[in-house]
C-alpha positions in Angstrom: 11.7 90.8 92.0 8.3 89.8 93.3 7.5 91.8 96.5 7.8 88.7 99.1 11.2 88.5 97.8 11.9 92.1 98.4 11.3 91.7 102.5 14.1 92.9 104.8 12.0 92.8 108.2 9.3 90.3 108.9 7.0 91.1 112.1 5.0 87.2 112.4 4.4 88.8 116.7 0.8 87.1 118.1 -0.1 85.1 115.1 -0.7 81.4 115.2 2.5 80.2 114.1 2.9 76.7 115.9 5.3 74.7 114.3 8.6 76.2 114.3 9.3 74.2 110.8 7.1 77.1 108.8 10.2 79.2 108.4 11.4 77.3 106.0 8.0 79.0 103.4 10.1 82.3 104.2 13.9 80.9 102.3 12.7 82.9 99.1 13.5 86.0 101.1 17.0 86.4 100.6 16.8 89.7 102.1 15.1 89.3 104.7 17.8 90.3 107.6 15.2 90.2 111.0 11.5 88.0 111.6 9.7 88.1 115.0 7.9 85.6 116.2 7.3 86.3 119.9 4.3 85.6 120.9 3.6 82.6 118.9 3.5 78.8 119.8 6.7 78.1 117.4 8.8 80.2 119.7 9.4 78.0 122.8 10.4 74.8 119.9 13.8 74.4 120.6 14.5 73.9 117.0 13.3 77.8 116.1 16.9 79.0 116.1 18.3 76.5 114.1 16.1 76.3 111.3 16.1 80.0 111.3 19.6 79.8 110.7 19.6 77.0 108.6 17.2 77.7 105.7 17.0 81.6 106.3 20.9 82.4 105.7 19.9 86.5 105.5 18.3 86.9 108.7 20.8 87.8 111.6 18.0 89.4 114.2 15.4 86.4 115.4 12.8 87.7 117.9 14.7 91.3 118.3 17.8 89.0 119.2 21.1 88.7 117.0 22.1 85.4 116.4 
């Protein structure tokens, strides 16, 4: 398994993330089970938690939150 596919926690805090639509480059990390992104632009969109939720189906902890 190639070692991006292998993440289980994902820390993206103060980067310059600004669209919330560039979660979708993590959905090869199927085990990926948490991904903070405080801090960044893409965290006020609106649509953050749903796309989460939509293309990352392993990830059940956005921004130290469960979902």
């Amino acid at each position: 398994m190639p070692p991006l596919m292998s993440l289980q926690i994902l820390s993206l805090r103060g980067n310059i993330i600004t669209a919330a639509e560039e979660v979708k480059f993590l959905q090869p990390c199927t085990n990926l089970s948490s991904v903070d992104l405080r801090d960044n632009s893409a965290e006020k969109d609106e649509m953050l938690k749903e796309l989460v939720q939509t293309f990352l189906l392993s990830v059940n902890i956005l921004n130290g939150c469960s979902l």
